[in-house]
C-alpha positions as CSV (number, residue, x, y, z in Angstrom):
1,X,13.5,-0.1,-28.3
2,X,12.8,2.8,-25.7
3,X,12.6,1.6,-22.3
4,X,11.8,3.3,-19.0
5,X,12.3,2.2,-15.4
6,X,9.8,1.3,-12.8
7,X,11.2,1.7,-8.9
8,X,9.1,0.8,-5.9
9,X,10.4,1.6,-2.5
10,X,9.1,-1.2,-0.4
11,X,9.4,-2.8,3.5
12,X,11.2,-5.2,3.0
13,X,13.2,-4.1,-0.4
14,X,13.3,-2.0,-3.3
15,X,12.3,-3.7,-6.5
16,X,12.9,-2.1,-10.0
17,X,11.5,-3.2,-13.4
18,X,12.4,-2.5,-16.8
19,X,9.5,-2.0,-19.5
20,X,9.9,-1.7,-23.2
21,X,7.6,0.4,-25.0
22,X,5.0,-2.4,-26.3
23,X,4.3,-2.7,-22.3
24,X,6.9,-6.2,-21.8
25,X,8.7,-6.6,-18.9
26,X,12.2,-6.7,-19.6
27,X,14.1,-7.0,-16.4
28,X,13.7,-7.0,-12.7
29,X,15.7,-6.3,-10.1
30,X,15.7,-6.2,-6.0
31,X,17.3,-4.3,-2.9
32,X,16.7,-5.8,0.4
33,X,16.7,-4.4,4.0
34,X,14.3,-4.7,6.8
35,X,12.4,-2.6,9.2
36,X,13.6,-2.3,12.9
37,X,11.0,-3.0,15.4
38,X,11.7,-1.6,18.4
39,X,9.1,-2.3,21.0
40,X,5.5,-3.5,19.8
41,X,3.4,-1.6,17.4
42,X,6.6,0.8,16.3
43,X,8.2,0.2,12.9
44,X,11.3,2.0,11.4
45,X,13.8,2.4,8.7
46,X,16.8,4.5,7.9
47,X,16.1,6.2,4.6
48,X,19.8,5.6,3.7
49,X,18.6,1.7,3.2
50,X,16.3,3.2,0.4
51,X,19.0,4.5,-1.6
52,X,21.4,1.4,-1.3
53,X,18.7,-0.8,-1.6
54,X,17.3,1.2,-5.0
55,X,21.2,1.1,-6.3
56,X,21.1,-2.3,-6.3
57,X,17.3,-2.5,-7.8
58,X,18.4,-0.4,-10.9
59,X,22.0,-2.3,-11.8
60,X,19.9,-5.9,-11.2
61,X,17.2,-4.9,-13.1
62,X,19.1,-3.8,-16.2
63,X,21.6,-6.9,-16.2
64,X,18.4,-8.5,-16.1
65,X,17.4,-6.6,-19.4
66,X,20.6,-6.9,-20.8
67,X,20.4,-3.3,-21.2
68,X,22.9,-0.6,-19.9
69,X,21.2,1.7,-17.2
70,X,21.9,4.7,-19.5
71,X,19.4,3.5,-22.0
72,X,16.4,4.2,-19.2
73,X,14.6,7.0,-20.7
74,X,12.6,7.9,-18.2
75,X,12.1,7.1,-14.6
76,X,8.5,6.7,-12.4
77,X,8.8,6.5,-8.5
78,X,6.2,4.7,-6.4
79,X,6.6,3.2,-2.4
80,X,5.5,2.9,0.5
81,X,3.2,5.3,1.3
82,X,2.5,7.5,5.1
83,X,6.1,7.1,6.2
84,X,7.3,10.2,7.6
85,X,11.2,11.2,6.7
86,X,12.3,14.4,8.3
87,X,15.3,16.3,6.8
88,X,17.4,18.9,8.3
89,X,18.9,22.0,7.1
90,X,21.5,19.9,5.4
91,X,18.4,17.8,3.9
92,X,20.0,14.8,5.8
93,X,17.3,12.4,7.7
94,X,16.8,13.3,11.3
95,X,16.1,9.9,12.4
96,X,14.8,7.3,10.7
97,X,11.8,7.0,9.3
98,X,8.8,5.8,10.9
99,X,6.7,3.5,9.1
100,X,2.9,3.3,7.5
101,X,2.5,0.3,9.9
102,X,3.6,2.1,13.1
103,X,0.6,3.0,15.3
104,X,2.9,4.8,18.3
105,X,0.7,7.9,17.0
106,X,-2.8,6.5,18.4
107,X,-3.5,8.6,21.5
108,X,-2.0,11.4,19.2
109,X,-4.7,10.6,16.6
110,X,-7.4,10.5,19.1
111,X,-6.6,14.0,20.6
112,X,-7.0,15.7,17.6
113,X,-10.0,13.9,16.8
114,X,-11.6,14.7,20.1
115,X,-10.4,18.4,19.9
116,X,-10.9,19.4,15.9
117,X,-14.0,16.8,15.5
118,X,-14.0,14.0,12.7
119,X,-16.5,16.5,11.0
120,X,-13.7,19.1,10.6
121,X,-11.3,16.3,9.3
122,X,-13.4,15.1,7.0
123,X,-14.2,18.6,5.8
124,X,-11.1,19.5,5.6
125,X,-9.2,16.2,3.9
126,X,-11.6,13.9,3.4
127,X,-10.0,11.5,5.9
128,X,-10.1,10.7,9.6
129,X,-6.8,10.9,11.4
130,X,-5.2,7.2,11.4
131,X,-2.1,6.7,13.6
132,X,-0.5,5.0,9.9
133,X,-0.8,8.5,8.3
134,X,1.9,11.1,8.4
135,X,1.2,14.1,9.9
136,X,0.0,12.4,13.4
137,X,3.7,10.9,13.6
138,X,5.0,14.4,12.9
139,X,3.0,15.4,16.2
140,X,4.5,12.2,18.0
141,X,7.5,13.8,17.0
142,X,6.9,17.1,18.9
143,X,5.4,15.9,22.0
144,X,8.4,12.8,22.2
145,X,11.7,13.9,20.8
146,X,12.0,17.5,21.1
147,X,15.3,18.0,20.2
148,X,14.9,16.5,17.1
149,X,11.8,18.2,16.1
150,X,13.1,21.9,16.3
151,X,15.7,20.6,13.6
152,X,13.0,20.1,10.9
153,X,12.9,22.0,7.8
154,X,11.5,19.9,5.5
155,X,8.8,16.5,5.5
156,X,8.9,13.4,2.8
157,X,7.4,10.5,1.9
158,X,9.8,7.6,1.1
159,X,9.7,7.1,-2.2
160,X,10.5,11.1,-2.2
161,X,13.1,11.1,-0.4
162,X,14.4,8.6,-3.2
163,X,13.6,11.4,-5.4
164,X,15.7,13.9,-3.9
165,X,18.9,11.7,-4.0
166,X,18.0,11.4,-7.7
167,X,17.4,14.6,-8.8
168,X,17.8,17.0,-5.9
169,X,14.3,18.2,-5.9
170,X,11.6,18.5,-3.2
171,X,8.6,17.4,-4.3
172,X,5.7,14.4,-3.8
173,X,2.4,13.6,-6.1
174,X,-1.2,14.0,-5.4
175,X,-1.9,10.3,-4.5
176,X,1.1,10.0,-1.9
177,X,0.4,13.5,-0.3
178,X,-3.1,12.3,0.5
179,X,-2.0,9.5,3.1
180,X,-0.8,12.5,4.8
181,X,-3.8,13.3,6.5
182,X,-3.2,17.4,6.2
183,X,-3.7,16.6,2.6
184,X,-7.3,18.5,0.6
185,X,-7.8,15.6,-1.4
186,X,-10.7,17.2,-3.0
187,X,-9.2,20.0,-4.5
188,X,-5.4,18.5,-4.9
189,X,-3.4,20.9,-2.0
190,X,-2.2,21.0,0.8
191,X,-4.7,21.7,3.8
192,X,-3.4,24.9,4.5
193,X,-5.9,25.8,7.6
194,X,-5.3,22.5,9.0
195,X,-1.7,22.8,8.9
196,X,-2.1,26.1,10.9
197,X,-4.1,24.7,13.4
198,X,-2.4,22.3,13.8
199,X,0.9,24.4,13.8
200,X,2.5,22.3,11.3
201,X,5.0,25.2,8.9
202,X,3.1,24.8,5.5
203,X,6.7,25.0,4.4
204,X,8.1,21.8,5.8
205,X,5.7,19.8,3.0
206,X,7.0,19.9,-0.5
207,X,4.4,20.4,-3.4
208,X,2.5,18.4,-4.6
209,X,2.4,17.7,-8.2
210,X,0.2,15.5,-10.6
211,X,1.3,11.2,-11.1
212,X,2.9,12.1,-14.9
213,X,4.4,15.4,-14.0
214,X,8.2,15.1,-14.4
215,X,9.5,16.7,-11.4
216,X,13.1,16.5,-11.6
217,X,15.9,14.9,-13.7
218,X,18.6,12.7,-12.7
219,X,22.0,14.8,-11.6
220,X,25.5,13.6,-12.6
221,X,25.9,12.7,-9.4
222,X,22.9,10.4,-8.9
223,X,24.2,9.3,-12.5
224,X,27.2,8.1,-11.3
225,X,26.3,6.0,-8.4
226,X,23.0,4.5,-10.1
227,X,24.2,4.4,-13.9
228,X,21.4,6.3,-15.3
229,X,22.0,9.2,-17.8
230,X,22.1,12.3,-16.4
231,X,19.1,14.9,-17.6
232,X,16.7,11.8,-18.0
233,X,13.1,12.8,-16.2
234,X,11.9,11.7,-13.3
235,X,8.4,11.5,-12.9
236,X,6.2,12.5,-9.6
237,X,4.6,9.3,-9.9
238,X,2.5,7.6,-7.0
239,X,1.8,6.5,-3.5
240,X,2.3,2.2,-3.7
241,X,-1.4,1.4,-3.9
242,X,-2.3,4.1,-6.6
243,X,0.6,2.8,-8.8
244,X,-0.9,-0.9,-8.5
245,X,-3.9,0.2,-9.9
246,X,-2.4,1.9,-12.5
247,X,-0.3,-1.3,-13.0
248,X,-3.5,-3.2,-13.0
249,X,-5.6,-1.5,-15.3
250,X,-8.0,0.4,-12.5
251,X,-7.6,3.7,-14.7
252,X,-11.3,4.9,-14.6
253,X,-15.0,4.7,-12.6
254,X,-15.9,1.1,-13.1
255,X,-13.5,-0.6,-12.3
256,X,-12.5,-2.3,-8.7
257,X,-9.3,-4.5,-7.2
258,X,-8.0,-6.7,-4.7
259,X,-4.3,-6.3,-4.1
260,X,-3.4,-9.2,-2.1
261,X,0.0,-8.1,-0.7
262,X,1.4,-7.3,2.9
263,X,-1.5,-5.5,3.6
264,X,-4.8,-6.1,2.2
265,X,-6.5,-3.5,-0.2
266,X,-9.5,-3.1,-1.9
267,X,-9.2,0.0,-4.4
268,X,-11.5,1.6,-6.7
269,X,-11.3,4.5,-8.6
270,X,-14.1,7.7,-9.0
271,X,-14.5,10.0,-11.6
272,X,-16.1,12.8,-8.8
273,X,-15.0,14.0,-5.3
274,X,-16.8,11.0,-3.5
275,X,-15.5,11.0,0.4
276,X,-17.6,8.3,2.8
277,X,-19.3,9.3,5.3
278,X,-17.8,8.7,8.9
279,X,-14.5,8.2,6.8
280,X,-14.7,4.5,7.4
281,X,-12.6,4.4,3.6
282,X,-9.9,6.3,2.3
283,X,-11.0,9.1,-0.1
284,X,-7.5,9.7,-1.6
285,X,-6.4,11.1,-5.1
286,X,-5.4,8.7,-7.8
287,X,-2.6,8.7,-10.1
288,X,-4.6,9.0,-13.0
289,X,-5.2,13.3,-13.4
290,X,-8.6,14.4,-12.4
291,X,-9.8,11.6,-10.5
292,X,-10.0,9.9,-6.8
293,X,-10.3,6.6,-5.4
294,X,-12.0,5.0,-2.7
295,X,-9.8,2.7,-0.7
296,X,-10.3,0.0,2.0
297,X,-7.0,-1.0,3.8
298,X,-6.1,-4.0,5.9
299,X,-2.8,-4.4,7.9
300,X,-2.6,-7.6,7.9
301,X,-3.4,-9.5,4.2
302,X,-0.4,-11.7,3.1
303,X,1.3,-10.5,5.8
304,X,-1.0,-12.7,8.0
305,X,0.0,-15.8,6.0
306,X,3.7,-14.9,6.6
307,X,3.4,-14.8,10.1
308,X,1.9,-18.2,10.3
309,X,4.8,-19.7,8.3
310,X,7.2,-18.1,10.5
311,X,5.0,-19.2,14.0
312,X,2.9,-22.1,13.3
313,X,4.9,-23.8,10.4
314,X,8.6,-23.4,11.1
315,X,9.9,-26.6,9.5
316,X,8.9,-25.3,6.4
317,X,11.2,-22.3,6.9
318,X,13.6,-23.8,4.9
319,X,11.0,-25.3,2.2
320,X,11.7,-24.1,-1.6
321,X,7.7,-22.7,-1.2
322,X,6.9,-22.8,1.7
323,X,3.5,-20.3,0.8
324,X,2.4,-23.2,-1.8
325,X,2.7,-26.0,1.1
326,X,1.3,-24.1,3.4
327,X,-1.9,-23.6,0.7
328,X,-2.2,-27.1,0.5
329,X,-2.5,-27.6,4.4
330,X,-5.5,-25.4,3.8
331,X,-6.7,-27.2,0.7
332,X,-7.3,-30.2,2.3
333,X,-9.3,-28.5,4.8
334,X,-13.5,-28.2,4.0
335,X,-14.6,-24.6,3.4
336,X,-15.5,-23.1,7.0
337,X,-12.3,-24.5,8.5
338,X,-14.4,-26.6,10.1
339,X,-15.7,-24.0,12.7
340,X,-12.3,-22.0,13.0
341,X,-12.1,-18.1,12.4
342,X,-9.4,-16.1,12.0
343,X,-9.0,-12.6,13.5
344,X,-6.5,-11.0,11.0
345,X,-5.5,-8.0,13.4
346,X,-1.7,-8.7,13.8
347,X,-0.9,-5.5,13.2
348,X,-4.1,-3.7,14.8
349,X,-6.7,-2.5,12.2
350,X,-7.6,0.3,9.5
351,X,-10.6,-1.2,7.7
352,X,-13.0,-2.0,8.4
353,X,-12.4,-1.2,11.8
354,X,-10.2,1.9,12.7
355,X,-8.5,0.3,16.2
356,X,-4.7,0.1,16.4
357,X,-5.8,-1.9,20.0
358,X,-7.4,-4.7,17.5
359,X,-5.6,-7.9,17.8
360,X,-5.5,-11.5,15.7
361,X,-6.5,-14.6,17.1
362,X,-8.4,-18.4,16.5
363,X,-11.6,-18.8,17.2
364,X,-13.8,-22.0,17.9
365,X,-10.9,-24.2,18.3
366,X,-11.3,-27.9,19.3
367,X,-9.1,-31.0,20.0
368,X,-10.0,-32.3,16.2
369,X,-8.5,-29.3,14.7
370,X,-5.0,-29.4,13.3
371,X,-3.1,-27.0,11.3
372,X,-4.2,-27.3,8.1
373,X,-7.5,-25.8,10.1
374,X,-5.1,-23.2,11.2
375,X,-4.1,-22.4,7.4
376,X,-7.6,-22.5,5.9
377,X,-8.9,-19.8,8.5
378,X,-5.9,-17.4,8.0
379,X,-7.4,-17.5,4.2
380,X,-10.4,-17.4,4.8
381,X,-10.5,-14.7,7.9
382,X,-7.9,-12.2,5.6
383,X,-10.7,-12.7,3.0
384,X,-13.8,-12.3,4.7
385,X,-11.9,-8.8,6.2
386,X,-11.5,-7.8,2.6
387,X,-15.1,-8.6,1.3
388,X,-16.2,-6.4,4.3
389,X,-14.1,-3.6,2.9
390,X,-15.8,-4.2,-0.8
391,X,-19.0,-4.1,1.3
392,X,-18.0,0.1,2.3
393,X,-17.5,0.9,-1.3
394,X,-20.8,-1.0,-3.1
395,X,-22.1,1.1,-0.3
396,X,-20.7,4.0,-1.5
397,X,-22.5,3.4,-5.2
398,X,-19.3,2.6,-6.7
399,X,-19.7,-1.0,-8.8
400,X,-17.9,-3.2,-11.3
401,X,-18.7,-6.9,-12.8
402,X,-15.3,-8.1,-11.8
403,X,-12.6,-7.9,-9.0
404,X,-9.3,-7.5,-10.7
405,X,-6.4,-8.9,-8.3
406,X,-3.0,-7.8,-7.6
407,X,0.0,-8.8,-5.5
408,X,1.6,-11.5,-4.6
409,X,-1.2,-13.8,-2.9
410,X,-2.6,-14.1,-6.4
411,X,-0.1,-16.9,-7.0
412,X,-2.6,-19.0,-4.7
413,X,-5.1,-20.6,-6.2
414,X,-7.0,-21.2,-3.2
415,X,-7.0,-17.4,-2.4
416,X,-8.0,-16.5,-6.2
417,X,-11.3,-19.2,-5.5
418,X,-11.9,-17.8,-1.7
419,X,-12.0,-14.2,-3.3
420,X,-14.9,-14.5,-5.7
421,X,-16.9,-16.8,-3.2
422,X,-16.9,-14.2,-0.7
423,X,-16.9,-10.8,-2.8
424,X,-19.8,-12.8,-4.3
425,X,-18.1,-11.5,-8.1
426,X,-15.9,-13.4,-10.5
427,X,-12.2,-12.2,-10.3
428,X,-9.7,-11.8,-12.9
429,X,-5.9,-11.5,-13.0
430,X,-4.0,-9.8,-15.4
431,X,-0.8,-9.8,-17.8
432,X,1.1,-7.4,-15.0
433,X,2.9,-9.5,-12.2
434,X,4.4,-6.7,-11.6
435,X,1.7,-4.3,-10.8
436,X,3.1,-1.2,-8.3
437,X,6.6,-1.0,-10.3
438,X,4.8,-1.4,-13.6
439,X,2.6,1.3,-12.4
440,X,5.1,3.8,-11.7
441,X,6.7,2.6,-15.2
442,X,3.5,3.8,-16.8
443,X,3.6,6.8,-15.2
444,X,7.2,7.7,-16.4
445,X,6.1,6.2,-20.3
446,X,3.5,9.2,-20.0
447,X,5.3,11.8,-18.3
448,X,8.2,11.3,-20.0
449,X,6.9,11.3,-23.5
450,X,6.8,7.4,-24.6
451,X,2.9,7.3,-24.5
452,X,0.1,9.6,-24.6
453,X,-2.4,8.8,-22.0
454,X,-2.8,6.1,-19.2
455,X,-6.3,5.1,-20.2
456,X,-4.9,4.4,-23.9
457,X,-1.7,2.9,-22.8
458,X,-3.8,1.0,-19.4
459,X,-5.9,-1.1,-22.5
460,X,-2.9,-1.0,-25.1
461,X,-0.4,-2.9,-22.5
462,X,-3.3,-4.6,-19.8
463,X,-5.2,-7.7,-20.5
464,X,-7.1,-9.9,-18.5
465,X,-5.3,-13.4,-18.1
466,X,-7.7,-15.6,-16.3
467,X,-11.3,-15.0,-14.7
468,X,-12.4,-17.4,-11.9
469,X,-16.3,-17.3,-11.0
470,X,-17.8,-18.1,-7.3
471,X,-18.4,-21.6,-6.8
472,X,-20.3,-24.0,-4.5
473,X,-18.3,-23.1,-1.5
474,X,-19.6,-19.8,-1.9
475,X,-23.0,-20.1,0.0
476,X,-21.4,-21.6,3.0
477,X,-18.4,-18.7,3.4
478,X,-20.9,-16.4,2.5
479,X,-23.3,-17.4,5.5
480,X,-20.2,-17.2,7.9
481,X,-20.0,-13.5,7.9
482,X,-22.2,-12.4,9.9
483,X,-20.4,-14.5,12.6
484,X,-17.3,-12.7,11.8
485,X,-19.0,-9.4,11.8
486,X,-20.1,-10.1,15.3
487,X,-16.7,-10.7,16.2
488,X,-14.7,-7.7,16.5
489,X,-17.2,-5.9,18.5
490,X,-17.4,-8.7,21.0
491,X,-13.6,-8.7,21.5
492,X,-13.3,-5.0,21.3
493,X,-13.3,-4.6,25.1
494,X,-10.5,-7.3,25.5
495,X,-7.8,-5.5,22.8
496,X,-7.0,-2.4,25.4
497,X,-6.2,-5.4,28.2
498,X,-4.2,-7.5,25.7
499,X,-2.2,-4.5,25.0
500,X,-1.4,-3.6,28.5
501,X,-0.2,-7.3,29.1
């Protein structure tokens, strides 16, 4: 049976699946590494860990398939998206890359906003300037390290990079370019005036192609180190959040998810050029040809949960699942937490609230409070930051009956239940566990040939596994958002100070 291969360039690892052509997963495999975190609010990587890391992703996967590599028929890329690789005129990395969760870039952001105006951004992209996005790291770059800047001749985003070691081409997709932030998302280019006034060389960006466009094919020497058969396409594929949708079914208008991973996203495709005003979402192109997506983005989702194992919880570090115990702290808390709120800015904040100053915290503590209080309100603060960002795009007109989830916090069942109480919509999961791998496997079952279109294939290979509806906690979360609402602009004056401290 054909089969094509899946690889997502993560954080944390690189995970590759296997998919048959009836839609079955048939093997997954995983690379790790880890960021380096120099000083707070800076994240990097060497993009050398990408290609090991993917190595490993691609033999593991296919033992796991029982399958020889060289029976992958075609290949769809997806990662991380906003991190900015620069190559030299040897197309090695400069440095190493700096992250989608690095906000050095701020003051950076906030010049170029105060000198071009958020009305000529938006005009121009469809997008505010955000420290995560590329291009403002690019101008960090400049200002910071000199040296190393007059060496650039060409930009990437990681899982392009991953590309070029595959296929020795220079290129990205329409969904990944848009995280740029010098990106037209309306009409699918590159922001050429923008570039110039910002004096970024139109030349450093590679071009930008559609999700199913094969854009390369695997070279004998990528063959050699990886397994897979030389000449087999590559796809362009898509920027990590695009390719969970895919992976999830969100193909068309109509249609809205919840991924429930590191970060927090709530994603939902248009069939028009629909940008928000004040760009308080993302207005980015999706992987599926001719259409967009609105997009809500929280730093912190599961991520929030991970840091509390690792600061509140450490004797379950070494617990078999240590996510499961830590849901059943929260479990046997009462919805509300019993008067504790969660601030769920660890990492600053996109959306709602543009502000890499933002920072997490408890509220409403007392002596009667333990840490299963603790655990309830990191769940229920990560979700009520997400039902805000649904909020922005029923606001924008754009409306489904049903949330469909994605990621790994769908294993909880609490966090399934909290989700529909608060979006105030039942919630469904589906038949991919694999969503932003599977994704960029649909992609290549297109581009390369397998399958025709990615609506078709979306309902031939995607079903709906379980729907939860809102239940008689709802009323009670519900009525607790205004309180969090008022939250972040009462603490807003505090972030700068904590900072500086």
């Amino acid at each position: 049976m054909s089969k094509v291969l899946g690889i997502d360039v993560g954080t944390s690892g690189t995970k590759a699946v296997v998919v048959d052509a009836s839609g079955i997963v048939a093997g997954v495999g995983h690379g790790g590494y880890a960021p380096t975190m120099l000083r707070s609010g800076w994240s990097e990587q060497p993009p050398e860990d990408w290609w090991t890391g993917s190595q490993v992703a691609i033999q593991a996967a296919c033992r796991d398939a029982s399958c020889d590599p060289s029976e992958i028929e075609a290949v769809g890329l997806t990662g991380q998206m906003h991190g900015l690789v620069t190559l030299d005129a040897s197309m090695s990395p400069i440095r190493p890359a700096i992250l989608w969760n690095d906000g050095r870039s701020q003051s950076i952001c906030d010049d170029v906003e105060s000198e071009l105006g958020i009305d000529r951004l938006l005009a121009a992209t469809g997008n505010r300037m955000l420290a995560g996005f590329t291009a403002p790291k690019l101008l960090w770059m400049r200002e910071h390290e000199p040296d190393a800047y007059a060496r650039v001749e060409k930009v990437l985003l990681p899982k392009d990079w991953l590309r070029w070691k595959l296929t020795e081409e220079l290129s990205t997709d329409v969904s990944d370019a848009s995280g740029t932030a010098v990106f037209d998302c309306e009409h699918r280019r590159w922001a050429t005036d923008l570039l110039d006034e910002l004096d970024l060389p139109r030349s450093w960006w590679p071009d930008a192609a559609e999700s199913v466009e094969v854009t390369g094919r695997i070279t004998e020497e990528a063959s050699t180190e990886t397994g897979l058969r030389s000449g087999v396409p590559v796809v362009a594929g898509a920027g990590d959040q695009a390719a969970s949708a895919v992976g999830t079914g969100l193909v068309r208008e109509g249609m809205i998810g919840a991924a429930l991973g590191t970060s927090g996203v709530i994603f939902a495709p248009t069939e028009r050029w629909r940008p928000v005003a004040g760009g308080t979402l993302h207005a980015f192109c999706h992987a599926v040809p001719g259409t967009w997506h609105l997009m809500g983005v929280m730093l912190s989702g599961a991520g929030s949960l991970d840091w509390f194992r690792s600061a509140v919880t450490p004797d379950l570090q070494e617990h078999p699942d240590a996510f499961a115990e830590i849901e059943r702290l929260a479990a046997e808390v009462p919805a509300g937490a019993e008067g504790v709120m969660f601030m769920p800015y660890l990492s600053g904040e996109r959306t709602p609230h543009a502000d890499t100053d933002a920072r997490g915290g408890f509220i409403g503590l007392d002596k009667r409070h333990h840490r299963g209080h603790l655990a309830r309100a990191v769940f229920e603060g990560v979700t009520h930051g997400l039902a805000d960002c649904l909020d922005l795009v029923r606001d924008a007109d754009v409306r489904a009956d049903v949330v469909r989830l994605s990621g790994g916090g769908v294993k909880s069942s609490l966090w399934r239940q909290l989700c529909a109480d608060l979006f105030d919509l039942p919630v469904a999961t589906t038949t991919t566990t694999e969503g932003t791998a599977y994704g960029a496997a649909m992609l290549a079952a297109v581009g390369g040939g397998l399958e025709q279109h990615l609506e078709t294939t979306s309902r031939t290979w995607i079903h709906e596994t379980d729907r939860i509806e809102p239940d008689e906690d709802g009323p009670r979360l519900l009525a607790r958002r205004d309180a969090y609402r008022a939250l972040y602009p009462a603490l807003q004056r505090i972030f700068p100070l904590l900072r500086q401290s």
